[in-house]
TORRO-183937 format. One line per field, with one value per residue: residue number from 1; x, y, z of N, C-alpha, C, CB in turn. Coordinates in pm, whole numbers. Glycine has a CB too. Layout:
<fitis>
num <- c(NUM|...) .
neast <- c(X|...) .
nnorth <- c(Y|...) .
nup <- c(Z|...) .
caeast <- c(X|...) .
canorth <- c(Y|...) .
caup <- c(Z|...) .
ceast <- c(X|...) .
cnorth <- c(Y|...) .
cup <- c(Z|...) .
cbeast <- c(X|...) .
cbnorth <- c(Y|...) .
cbup <- c(Z|...) .
</fitis>
This chain:
<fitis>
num <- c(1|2|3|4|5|6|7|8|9|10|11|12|13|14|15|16|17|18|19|20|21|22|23|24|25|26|27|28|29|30|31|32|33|34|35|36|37|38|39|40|41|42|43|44|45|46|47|48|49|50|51|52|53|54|55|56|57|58|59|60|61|62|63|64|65|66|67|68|69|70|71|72|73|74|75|76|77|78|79|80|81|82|83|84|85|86|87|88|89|90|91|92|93|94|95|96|97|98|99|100|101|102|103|104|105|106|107|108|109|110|111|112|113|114|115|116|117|118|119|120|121|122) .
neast <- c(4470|4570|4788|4685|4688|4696|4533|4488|4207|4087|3832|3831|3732|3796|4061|4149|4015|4169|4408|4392|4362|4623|4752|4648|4679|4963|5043|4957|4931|5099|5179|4986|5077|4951|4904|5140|5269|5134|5185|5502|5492|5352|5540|5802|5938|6118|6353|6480|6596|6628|6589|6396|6330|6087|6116|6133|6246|6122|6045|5923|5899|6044|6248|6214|6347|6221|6189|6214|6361|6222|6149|6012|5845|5777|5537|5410|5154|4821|4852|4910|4879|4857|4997|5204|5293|5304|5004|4936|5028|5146|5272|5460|5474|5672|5729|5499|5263|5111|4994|5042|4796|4828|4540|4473|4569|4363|4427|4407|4339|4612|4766|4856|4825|4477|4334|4402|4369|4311|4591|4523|4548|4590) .
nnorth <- c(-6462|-6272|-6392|-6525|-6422|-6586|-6489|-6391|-6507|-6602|-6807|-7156|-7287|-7032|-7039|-7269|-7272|-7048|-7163|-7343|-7164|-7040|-7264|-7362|-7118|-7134|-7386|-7352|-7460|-7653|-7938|-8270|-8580|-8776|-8626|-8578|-8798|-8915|-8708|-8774|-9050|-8993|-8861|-9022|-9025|-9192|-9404|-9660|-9972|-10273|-10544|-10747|-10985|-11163|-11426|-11351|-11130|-10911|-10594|-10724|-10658|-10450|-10288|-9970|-9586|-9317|-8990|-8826|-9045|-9226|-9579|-9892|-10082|-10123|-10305|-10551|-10553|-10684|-10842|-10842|-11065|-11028|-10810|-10845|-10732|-10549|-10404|-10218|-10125|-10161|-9950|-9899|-9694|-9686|-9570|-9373|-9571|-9566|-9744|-9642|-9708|-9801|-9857|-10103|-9999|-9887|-10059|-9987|-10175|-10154|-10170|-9929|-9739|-9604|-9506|-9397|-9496|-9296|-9255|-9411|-9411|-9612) .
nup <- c(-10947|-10641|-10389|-10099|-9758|-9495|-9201|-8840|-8688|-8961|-8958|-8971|-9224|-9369|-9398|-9524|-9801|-9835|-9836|-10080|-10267|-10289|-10335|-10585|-10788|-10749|-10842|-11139|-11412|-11406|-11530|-11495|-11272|-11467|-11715|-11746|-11842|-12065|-12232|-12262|-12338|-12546|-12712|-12687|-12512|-12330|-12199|-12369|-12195|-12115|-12348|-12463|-12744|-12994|-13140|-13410|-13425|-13324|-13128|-12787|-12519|-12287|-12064|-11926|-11890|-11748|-11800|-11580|-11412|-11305|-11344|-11506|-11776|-12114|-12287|-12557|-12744|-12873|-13145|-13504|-13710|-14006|-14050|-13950|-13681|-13387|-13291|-13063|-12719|-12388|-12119|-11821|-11500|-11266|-11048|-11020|-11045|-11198|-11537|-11865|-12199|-12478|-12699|-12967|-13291|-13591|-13925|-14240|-14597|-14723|-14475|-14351|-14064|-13966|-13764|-13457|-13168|-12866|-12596|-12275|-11933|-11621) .
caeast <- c(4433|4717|4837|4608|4754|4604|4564|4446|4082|4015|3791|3931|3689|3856|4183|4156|3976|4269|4537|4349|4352|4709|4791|4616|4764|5095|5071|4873|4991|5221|5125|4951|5147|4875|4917|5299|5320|5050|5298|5602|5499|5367|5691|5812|6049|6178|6483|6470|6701|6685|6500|6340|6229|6095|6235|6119|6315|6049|6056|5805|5915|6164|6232|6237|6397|6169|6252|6136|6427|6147|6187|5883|5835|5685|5496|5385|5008|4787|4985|4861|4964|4883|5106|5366|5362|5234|4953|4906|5103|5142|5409|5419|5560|5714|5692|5364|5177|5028|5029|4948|4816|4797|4483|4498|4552|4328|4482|4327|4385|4765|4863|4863|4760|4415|4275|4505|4276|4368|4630|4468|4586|4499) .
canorth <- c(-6414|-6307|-6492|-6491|-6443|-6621|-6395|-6425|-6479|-6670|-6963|-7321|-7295|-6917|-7104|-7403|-7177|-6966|-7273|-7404|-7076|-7024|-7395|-7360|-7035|-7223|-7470|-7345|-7450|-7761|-8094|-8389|-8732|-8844|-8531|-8555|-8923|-8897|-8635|-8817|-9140|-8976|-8830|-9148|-8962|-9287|-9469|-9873|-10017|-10403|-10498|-10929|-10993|-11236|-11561|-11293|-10940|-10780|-10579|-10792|-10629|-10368|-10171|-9806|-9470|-9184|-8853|-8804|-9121|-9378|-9737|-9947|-10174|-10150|-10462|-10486|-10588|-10686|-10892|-10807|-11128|-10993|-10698|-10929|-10613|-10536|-10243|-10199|-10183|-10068|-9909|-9884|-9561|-9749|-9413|-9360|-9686|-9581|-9737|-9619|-9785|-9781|-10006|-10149|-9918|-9959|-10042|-10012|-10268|-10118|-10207|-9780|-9676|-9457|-9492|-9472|-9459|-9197|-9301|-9420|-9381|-9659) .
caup <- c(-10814|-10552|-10291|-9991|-9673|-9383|-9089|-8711|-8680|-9034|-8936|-9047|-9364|-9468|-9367|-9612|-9881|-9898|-9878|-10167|-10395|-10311|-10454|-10744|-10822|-10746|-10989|-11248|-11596|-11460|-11547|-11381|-11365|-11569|-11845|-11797|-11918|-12200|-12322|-12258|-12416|-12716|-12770|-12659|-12395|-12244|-12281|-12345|-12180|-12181|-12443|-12494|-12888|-13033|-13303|-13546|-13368|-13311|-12929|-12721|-12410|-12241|-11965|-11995|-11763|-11795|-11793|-11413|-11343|-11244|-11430|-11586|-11818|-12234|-12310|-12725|-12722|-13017|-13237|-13593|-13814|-14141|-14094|-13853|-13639|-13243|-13271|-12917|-12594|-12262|-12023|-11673|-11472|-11135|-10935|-10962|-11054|-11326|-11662|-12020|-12285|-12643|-12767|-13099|-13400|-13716|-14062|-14454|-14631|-14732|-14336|-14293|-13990|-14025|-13683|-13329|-12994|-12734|-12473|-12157|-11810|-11506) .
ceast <- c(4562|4724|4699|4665|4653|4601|4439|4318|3979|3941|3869|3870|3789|4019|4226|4100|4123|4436|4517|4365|4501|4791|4780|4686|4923|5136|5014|4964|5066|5101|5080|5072|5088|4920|5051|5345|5251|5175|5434|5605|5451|5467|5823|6020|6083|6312|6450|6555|6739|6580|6514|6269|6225|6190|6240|6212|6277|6048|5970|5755|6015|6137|6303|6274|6293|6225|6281|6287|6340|6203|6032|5914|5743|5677|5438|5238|4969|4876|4917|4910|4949|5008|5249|5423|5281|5152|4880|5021|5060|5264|5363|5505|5544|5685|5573|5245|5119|5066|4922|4915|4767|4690|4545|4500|4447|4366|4381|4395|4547|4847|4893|4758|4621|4264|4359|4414|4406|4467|4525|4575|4531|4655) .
cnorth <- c(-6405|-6364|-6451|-6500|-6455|-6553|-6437|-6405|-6537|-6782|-7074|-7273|-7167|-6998|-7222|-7318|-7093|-7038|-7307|-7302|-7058|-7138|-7370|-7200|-7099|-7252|-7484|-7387|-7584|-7875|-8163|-8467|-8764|-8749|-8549|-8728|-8939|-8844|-8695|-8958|-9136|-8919|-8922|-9099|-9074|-9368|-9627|-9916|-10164|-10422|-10690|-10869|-11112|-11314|-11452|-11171|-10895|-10771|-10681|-10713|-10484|-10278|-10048|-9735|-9371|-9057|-8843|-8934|-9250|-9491|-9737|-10009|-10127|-10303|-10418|-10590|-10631|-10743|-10927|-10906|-11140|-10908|-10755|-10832|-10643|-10440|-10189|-10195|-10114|-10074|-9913|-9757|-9591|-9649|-9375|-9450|-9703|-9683|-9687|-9694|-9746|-9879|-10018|-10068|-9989|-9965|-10081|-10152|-10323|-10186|-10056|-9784|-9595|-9474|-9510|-9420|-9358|-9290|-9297|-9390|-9469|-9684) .
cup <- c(-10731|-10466|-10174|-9849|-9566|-9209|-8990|-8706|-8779|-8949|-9045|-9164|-9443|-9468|-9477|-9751|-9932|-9899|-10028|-10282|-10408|-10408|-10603|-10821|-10823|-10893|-11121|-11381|-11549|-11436|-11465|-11428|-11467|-11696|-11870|-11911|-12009|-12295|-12350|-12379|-12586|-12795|-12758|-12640|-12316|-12278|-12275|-12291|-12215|-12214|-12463|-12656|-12902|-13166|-13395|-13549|-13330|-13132|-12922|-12612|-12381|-12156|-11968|-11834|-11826|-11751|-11678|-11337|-11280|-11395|-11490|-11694|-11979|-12273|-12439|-12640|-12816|-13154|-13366|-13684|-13927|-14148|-13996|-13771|-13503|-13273|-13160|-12832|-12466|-12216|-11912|-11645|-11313|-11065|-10908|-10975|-11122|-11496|-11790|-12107|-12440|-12689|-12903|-13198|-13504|-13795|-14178|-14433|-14713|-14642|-14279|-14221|-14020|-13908|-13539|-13244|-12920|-12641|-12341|-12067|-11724|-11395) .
cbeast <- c(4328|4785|5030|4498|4853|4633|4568|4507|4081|4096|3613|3887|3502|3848|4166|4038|3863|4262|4533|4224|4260|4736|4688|4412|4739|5071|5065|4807|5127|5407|5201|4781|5145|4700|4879|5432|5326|4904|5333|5624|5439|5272|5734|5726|5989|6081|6654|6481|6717|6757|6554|6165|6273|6009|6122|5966|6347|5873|5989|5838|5957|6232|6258|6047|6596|6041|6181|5872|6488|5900|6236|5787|5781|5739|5380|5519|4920|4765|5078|4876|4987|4765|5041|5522|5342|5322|4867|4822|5264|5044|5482|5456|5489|5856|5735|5321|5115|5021|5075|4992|4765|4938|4306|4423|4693|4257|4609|4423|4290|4792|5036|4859|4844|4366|4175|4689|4240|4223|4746|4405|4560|4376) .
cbnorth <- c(-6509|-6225|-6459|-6566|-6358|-6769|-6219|-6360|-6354|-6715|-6975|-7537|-7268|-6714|-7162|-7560|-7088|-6819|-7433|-7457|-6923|-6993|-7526|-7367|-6922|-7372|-7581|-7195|-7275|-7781|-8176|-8486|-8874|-8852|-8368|-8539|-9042|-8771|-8508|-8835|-9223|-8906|-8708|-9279|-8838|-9377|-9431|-9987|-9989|-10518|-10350|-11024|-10929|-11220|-11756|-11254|-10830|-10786|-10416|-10929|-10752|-10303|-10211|-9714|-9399|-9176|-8740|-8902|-9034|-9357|-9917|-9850|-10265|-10067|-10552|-10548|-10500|-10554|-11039|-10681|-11224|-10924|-10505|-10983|-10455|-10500|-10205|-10303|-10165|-10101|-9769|-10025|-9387|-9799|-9273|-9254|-9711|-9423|-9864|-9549|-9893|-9813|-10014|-10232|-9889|-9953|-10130|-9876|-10281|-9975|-10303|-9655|-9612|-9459|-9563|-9424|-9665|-9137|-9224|-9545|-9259|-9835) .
cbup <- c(-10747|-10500|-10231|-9999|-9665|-9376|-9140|-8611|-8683|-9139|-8963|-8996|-9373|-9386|-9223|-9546|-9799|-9811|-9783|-10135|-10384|-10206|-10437|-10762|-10733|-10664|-10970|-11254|-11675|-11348|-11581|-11390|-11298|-11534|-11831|-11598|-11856|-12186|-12260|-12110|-12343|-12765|-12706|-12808|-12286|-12223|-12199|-12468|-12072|-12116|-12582|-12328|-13032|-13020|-13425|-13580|-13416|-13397|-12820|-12668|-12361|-12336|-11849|-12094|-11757|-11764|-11831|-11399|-11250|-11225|-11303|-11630|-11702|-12362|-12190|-12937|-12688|-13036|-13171|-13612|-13801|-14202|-14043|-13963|-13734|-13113|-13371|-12867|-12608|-12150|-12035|-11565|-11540|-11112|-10986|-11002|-10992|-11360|-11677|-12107|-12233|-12743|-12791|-13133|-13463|-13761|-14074|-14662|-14680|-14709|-14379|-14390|-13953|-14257|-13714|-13294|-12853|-12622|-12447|-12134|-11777|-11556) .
</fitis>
């Protein structure tokens, strides 16, 4: 749809109506925060910076830069002690408050992956 130009005489409703189509025409196609960090963390677009492990090595913790320049925090979740691995975590994304999380993966009886839940968003 093209732009709508608001001219002398709209009422408030044609006035807000045609703010609202111009937006969305705007920004059609770009991302939410929420869609941008789904994407980001499944491509796992962040940098670690300082990084706590446990006696054993493994991360526990670390705080990450995202693309965007905000901070936050990956925490490991789910601590799997057959496979001596984390299959969960969450991040945070300081800028906008949100964090993601990974629940628990499922594993066969190999320790392969062959169930990962959707990223959340809260």
């Amino acid at each position: 749809m093209p732009q709508q130009d608001i001219i002398v005489g709209d009422t408030g409703d044609e006035m807000v109506a045609k703010l609202d189509n111009n937006f969305d025409e705007l920004y059609a196609g770009v991302p939410t925060i929420n869609q941008q960090l789904v994407e980001w963390t499944s491509g796992k677009d962040y940098e670690p910076l300082s990084i706590t492990r446990d006696a054993d090595g493994i991360a526990t913790t670390f705080t990450v830069k995202w693309p965007d320049g905000s901070g936050g925090v990956w925490t490991a979740t789910d601590w799997n002690a057959t496979e001596e691995a984390y299959d969960g975590f969450t991040i945070t994304h300081t800028a906008s408050g949100q964090t993601v999380t990974q629940a628990a993966v499922t594993r066969d009886t190999e320790g392969a992956i062959i169930n990962k839940p959707a990223l959340t968003i809260a």
